[in-house]
N, C-alpha and C positions, 0 to 999 in steps of 0.2 A: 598305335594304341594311345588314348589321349591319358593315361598313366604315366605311360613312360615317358610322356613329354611333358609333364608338370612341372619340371624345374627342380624337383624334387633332388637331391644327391642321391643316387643309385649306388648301390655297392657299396665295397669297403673302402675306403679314401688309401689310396696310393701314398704310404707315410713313408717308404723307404730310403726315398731318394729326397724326400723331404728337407729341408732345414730344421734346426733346433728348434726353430717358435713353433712351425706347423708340429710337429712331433710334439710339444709340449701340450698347445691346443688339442690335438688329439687325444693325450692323454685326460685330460681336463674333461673333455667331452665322454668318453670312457666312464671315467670316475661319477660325472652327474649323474650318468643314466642309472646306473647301479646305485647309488643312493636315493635319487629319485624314486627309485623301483622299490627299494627295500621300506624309505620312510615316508615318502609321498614329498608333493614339490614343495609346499608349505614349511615343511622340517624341516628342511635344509636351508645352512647360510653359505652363503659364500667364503664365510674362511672354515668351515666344515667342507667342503671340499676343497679346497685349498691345502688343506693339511693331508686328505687324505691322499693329493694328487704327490704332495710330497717337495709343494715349494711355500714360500711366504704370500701372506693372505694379499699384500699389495700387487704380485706377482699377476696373478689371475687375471686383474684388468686390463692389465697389457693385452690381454686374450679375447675378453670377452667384457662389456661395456659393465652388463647387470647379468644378474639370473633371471632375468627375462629373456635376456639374447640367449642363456644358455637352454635355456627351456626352448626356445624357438628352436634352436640347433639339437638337440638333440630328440626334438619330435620330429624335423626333417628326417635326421640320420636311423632314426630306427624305422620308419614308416618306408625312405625310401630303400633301405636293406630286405625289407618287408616284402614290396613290389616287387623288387627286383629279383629276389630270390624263386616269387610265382608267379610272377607273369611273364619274365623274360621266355622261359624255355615257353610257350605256347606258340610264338613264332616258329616252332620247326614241329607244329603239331596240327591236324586238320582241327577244323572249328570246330566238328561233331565232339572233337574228346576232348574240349578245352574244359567243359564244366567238372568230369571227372578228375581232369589234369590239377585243376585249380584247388578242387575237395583236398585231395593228395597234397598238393603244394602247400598251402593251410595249416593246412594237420602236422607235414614235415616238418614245417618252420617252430611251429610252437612248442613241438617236442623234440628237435632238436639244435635247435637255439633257445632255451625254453625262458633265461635269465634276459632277454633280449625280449619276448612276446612277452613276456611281467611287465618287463619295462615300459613296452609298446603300448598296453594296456591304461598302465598307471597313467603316463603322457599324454595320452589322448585322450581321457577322460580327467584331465585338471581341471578341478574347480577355476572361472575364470577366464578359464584361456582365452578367448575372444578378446577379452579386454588387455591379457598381459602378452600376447603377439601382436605386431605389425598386421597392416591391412594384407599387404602383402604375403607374409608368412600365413597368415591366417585360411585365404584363400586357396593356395597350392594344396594345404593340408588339407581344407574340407571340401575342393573341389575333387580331391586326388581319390578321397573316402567316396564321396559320391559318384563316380565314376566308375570306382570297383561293384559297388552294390547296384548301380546301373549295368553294368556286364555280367554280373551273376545273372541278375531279373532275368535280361535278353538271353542269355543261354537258356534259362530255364523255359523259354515260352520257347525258345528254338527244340529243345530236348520232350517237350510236352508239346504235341500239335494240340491247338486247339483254349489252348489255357488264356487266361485275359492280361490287362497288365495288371490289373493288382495281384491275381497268381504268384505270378512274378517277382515281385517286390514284398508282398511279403513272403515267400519261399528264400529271396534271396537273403531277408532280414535274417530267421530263420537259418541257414545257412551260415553266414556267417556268425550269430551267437553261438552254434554246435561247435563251430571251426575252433573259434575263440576260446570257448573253454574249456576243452580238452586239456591245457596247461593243469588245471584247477584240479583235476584228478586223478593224473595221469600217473601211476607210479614204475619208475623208471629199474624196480627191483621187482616188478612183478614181473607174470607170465606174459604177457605180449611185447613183444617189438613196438616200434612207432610204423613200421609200415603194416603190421598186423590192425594196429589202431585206424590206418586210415583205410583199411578195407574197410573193418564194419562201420566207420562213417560212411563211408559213399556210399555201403549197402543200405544204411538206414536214409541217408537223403536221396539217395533214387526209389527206395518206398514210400518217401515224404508227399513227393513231386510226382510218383506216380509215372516215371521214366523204367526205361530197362539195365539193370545193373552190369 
């Protein structure tokens, strides 16, 4: 799956066995996403998280050059936490139920990581970013994006015989803004579960798409 080979960091970074700088970085990295998330990238300085990480403001560089590298780093790290949490498990699933899999996985991630898909959000939507990432960095991330909403489309023309590609692409659009804002609404002291919630999403985007639920 050309996701999972983006380059991207997959997973949680293995800090345990770590050394003191990596465990410090991590921490750092930690700290920006959740300020980032709360204030957006612009509000935040670098001895603003510095302090909040809980060392001296000169400290941080040793870690990370600017907050542009942090930025870069911490939209890899949530985006590939992201994938890797839904599209890993479709490898031990047939294609047919990957679009359904995917709905569910979506849904799961946002409400139950829900301070992680804020973050995910904010991040990928910085004013800029093209400009304050590397070519490099830049690429993986919006190749990595394009790719997912390229495998929705393709499922959705697979699960709708007969549909065109723009069907497809915009279903998948579509899809994923459903996915995506479920965070926004979602209240964790009401009546439904998060897997209660990603029932009637896929109920409603297999009525969308005109598939069978």
């Amino acid at each position: 799956m050309r996701i999972l080979e983006s380059g991207l960091p997959l997973g949680e970074e293995a800090v345990e066995a770590a050394g003191r700088g990596e465990e410090t970085r991590g921490r750092i990295l930690d700290t920006a996403i959740t300020l980032f998330a709360e204030r957006g990238f612009d509000a935040c300085t670098m001895r603003e998280i510095a302090a909040a990480v809980g060392i001296k403001a000169p400290g941080i560089y040793n870690h990370y050059a600017s907050k542009d590298d942090v930025l870069a780093a911490a939209m890899e790290h949530t985006l590939g936490r992201f994938f890797a949490t839904v599209l890993m498990p479709l490898e031990q699933k047939p294609v047919e139920s990957w679009l359904k899999a995917i709905v569910y996985g979506h849904v799961g991630f946002e409400l139950e990581h829900s301070e992680l898909a804020r973050a995910n959000d904010v991040l990928l939507n910085a004013p800029g970013k093209q400009r304050v990432l590397s070519a490099p960095v830049f690429e993986r991330i919006d190749g990595a994006e394009s790719s997912y909403l390229d495998l929705i489309s393709i499922l959705v023309r697979l699960s709708v015989p007969g549909s065109s590609e723009w069907d497809g692409l915009t279903s998948g659009f579509a899809i994923t803004a459903i996915c995506d804002r479920v965070v926004s609404w979602y209240d964790p002291d009401g009546p439904l579960e998060p897997r209660q919630v990603a029932d009637r999403i896929w109920k409603l985007v297999a009525r969308m798409i005109g598939a069978s639920a």
